[in-house]
C-alpha positions in Angstrom: 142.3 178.3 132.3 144.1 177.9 128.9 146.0 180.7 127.0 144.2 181.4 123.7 146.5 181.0 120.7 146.6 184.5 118.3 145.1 184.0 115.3 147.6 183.1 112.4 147.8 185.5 109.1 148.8 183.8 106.0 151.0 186.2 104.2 153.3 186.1 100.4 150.8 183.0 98.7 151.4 181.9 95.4 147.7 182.2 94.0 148.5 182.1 90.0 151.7 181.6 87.8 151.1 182.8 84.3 152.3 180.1 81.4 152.8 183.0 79.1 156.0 185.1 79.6 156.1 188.8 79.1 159.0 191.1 77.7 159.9 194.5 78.7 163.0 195.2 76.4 165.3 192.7 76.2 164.2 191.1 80.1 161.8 188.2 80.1 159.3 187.6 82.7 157.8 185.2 84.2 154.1 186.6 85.8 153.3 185.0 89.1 150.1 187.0 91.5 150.7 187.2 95.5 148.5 187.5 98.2 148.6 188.2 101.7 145.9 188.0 104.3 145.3 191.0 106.5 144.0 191.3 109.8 140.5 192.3 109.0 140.8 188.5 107.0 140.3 190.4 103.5 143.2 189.7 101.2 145.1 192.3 98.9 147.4 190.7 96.2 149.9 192.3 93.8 151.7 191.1 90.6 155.5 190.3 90.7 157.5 190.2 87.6 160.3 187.4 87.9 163.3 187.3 84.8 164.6 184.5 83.6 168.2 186.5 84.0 168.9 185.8 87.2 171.3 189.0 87.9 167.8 190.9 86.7 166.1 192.4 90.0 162.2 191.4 90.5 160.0 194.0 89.4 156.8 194.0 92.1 153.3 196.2 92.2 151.9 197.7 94.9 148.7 196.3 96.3 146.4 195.9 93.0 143.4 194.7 94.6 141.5 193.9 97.7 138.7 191.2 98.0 136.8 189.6 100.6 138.6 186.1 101.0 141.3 184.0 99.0 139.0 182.7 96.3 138.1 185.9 95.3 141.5 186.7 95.3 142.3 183.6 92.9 139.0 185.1 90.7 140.6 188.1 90.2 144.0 186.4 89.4 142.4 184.8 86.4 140.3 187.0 84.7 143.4 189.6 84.1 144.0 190.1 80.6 147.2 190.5 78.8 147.0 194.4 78.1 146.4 194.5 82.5 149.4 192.6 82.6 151.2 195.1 80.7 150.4 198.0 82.4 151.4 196.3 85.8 154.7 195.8 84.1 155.2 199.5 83.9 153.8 200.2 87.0 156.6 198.0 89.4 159.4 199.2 86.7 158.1 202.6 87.5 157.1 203.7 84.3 153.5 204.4 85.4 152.7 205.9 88.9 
């Protein structure tokens, strides 16, 4: 009889980098989405703010979505419009709760 091997979560994937940069003051941002698998398989994913300062800390959202798989996840990454961004922004600098 052979042990079963537990099933393996992938958590913290790069699903989508932004080309465009946002600015909150004088801190620019590069916009990159995350995801993480959970142990029902549905994904949830969050937006992290990354500066191009270095000594700037990285500004992250809570979870911002669920969805069913990874591709949905990926869907949802792209469709997300500039003003959602923005918002998002606020929220992990905790401007908005």
């Amino acid at each position: 009889m052979s042990a079963s091997k537990p099933d393996v979560l992938i958590h913290d994937v790069l699903i989508h980098e932004y080309p465009t940069m946002v600015r909150d003051g004088d801190v620019t941002y590069a916009v990159r989405i995350y995801g993480s698998e959970r142990p029902d398989r549905t994904w949830e994913a969050w937006v992290e703010f990354h500066p191009t300062d270095k000594s700037k800390p990285v500004l992250r959202t809570g979870q911002e979505t669920s969805q069913p798989n990874r591709d949905t996840i990926e869907y949802w990454a792209l469709g997300l419009e500039p003003v959602y961004l923005e918002g998002a922004l606020a929220r992990a600098a905790g401007r908005l709760l």
